[in-house]
VMD Tcl script that draws the C-alpha trace (Angstrom):
set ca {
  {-45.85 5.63 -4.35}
  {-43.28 8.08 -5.29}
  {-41.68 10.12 -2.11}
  {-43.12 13.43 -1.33}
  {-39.49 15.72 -1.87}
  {-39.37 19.63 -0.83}
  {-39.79 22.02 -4.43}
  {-36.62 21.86 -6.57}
  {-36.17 25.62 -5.43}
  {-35.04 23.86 -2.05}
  {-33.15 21.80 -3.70}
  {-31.19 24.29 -5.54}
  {-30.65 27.08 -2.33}
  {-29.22 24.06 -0.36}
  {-26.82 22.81 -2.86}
  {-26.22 26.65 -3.56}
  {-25.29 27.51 0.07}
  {-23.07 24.88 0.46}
  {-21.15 25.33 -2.64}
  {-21.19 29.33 -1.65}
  {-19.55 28.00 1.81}
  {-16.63 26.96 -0.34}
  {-15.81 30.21 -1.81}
  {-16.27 31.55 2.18}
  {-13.80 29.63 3.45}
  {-11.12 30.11 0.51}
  {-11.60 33.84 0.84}
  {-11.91 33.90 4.43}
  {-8.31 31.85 4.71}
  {-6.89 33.42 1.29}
  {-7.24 36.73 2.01}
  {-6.73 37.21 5.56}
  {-9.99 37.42 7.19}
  {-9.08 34.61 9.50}
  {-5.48 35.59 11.00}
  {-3.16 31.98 10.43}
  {0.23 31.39 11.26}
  {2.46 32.03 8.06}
  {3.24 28.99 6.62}
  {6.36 27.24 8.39}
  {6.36 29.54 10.84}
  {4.35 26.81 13.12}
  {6.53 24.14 14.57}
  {4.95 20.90 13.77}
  {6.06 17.38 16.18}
  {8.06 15.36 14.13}
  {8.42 11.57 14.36}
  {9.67 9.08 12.27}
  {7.59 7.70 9.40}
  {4.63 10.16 10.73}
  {2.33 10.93 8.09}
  {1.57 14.97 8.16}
  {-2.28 16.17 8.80}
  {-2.25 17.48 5.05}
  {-1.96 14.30 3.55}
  {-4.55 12.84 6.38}
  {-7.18 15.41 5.38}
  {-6.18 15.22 1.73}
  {-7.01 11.78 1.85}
  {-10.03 11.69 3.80}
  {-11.32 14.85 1.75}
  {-10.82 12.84 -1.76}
  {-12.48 9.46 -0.46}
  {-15.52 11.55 1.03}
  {-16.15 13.36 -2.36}
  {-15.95 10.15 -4.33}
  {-18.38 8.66 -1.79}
  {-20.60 11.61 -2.44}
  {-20.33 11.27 -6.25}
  {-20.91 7.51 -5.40}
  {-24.37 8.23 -3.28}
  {-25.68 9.96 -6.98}
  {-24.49 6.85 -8.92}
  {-26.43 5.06 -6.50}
  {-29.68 6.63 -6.41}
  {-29.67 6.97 -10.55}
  {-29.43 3.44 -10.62}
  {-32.55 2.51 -8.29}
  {-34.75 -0.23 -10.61}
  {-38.37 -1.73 -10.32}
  {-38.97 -5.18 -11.02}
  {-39.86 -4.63 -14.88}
  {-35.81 -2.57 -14.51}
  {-37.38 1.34 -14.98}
  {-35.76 3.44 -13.31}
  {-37.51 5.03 -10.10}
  {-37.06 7.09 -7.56}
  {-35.85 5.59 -4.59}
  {-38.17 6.87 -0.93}
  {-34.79 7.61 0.61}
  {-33.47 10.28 -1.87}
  {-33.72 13.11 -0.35}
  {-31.66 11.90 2.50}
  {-29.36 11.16 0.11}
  {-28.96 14.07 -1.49}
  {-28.25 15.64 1.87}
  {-25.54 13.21 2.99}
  {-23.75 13.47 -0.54}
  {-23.83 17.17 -0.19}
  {-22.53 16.94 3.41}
  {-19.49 14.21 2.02}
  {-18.65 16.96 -1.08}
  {-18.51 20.32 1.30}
  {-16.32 18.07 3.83}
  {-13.08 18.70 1.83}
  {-13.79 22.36 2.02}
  {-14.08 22.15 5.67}
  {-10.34 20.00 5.90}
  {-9.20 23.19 3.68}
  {-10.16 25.46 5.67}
  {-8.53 23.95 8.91}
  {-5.34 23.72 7.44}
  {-5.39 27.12 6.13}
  {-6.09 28.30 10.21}
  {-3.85 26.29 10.72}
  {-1.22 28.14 8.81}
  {-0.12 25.31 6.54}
  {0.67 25.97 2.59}
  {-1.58 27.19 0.77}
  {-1.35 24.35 -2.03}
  {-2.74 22.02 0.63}
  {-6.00 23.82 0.98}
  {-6.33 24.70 -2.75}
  {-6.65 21.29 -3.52}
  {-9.11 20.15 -0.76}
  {-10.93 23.49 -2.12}
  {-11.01 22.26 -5.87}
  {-11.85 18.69 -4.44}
  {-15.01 20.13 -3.14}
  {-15.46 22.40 -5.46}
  {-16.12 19.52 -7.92}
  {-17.89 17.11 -6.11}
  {-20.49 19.89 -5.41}
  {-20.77 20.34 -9.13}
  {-20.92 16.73 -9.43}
  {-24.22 16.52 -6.90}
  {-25.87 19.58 -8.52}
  {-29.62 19.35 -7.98}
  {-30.19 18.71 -11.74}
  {-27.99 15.73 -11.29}
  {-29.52 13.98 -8.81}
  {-33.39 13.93 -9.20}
  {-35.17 13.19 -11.98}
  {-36.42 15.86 -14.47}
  {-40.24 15.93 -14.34}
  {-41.63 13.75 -17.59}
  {-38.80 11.01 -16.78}
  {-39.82 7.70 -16.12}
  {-40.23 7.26 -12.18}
}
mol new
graphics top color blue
foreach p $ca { graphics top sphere $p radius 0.5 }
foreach p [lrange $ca 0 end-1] q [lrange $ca 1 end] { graphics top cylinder $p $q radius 0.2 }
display resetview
């Protein structure tokens, strides 16, 4: 029994919100709705061999949208017995949790840009997101109507 999943319109004003929170947070940081420190200006702790919290979120933000783009992968590659595809009970959920992983990098991007680091850091964890939420588009994920589920 295939899963009962909300209309595609749904679908398509999540996934649209989300990716529209992206561009909030780059023009909320970029153009000085949210007052930061300028950049350097903050003094950061140093210690030896420390790793800074823009590499951290950098890092985190690029394995979370790669695990989101991995969730899809997933889900497209759900097989019956006789190996057609179908469409897994559980994708919805999914879809949720991939969108979730993709906007995360956004979310790093915008911290850093509070917290008054360079902007090169955030435009990066911006474009990160940017294209895992393009990646997890709504057409992308479930199957068109007439496909074999």
């Amino acid at each position: 029994m295939p899963p009962t999943l909300p209309p595609p319109q749904v679908r398509w004003v999540m996934w649209a919100a989300l990716t529209g929170s992206i561009f909030l947070y780059f023009i909320l940081v970029r153009f000085g709705f949210i007052t930061a420190p300028e950049p350097g200006t903050v003094e950061k702790p140093v210690s030896e061999g420390a790793i800074s919290l823009p590499v951290i979120l950098t890092a985190i933000g690029l394995v979370n949208a790669v695990a989101s783009m991995a969730i899809r992968i997933v889900v497209k590659s759900v097989r019956d017995q006789q190996g057609r595809r179908v469409t897994p009970s559980w994708i919805f959920p999914a879809f949720v949790v991939a969108l979730a992983l993709a906007e995360s990098p956004a979310v790093f991007g915008f911290v850093l840009g509070v917290q008054g680091e360079e902007p090169k850091s955030m435009m990066l964890l911006f474009g990160i997101a940017l294209v895992a939420m393009l990646a997890n588009n709504p057409a992308s994920f479930f199957a068109k109507a007439g496909d074999d589920d």
